[in-house]
C-alpha positions in Angstrom: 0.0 0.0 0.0 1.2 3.5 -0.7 1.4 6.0 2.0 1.0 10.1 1.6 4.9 10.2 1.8 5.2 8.3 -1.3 2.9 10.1 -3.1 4.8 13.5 -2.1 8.0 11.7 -3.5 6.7 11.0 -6.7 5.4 14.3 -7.1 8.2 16.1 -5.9 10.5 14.0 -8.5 7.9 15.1 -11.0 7.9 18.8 -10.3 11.3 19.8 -8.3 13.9 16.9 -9.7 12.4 17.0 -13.5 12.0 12.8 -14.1 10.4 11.0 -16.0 7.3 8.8 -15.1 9.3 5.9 -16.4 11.8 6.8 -13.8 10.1 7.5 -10.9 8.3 4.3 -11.2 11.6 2.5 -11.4 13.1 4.3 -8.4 10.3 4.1 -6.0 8.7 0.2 -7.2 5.4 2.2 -8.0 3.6 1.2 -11.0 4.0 3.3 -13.8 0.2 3.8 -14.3 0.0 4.6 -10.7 2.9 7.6 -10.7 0.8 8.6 -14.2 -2.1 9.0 -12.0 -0.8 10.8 -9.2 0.6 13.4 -11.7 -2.8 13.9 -13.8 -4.9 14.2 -10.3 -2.3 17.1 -9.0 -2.8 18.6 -12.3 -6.0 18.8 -12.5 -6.4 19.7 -9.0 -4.0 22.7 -9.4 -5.8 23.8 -12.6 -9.1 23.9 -10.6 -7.0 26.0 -7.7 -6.2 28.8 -10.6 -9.4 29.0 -11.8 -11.2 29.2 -8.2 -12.0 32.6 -6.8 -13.9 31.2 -3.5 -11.5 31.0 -0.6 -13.6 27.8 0.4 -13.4 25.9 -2.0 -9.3 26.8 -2.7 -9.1 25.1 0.9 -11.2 22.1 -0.1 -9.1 21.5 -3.5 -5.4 22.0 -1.2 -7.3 19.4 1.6 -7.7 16.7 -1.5 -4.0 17.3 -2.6 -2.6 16.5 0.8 -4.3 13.3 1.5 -3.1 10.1 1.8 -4.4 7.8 -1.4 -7.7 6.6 -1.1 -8.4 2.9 -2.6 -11.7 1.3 -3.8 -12.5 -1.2 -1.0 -16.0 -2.2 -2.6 -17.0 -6.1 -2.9 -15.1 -7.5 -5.5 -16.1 -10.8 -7.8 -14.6 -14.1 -6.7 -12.1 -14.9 -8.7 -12.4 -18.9 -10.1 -9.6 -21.1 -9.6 -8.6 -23.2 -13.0 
């Protein structure tokens, strides 16, 4: 499971350090799709941030940013055994 510190890593590789996705994801042993996503979701959040003129919801968008990955718990199927 990846914590919030792992997600700040791979963003601050991204942003600060200049690497590439295909990098980080061999540095830290995080899927590349999953590095991918971490980078489009603080884009898009930052994009909403610059648009925003409400104060509140600024402070709602910076909340999302700073927490730790969320994963889909939901019931899954049973997987059959061949």
């Amino acid at each position: 499971m990846i914590d919030l510190n792992k997600k700040q890593d791979v963003l601050i590789m991204y942003l600060r350090e200049g690497k590439s996705q295909r990098e980080i994801a061999r540095v830290t042993g995080i899927d590349r799709k999953t590095v991918s996503k971490y980078i489009k979701e603080y884009e898009s959040k930052q994009q909403e941030i610059e648009q925003s003129n409400d104060s509140v919801l600024t402070g709602e968008l910076i909340q999302e940013l700073v927490e730790a990955p969320k994963y889909k718990v939901g019931i899954r199927p049973k997987r059959v055994m061949t």
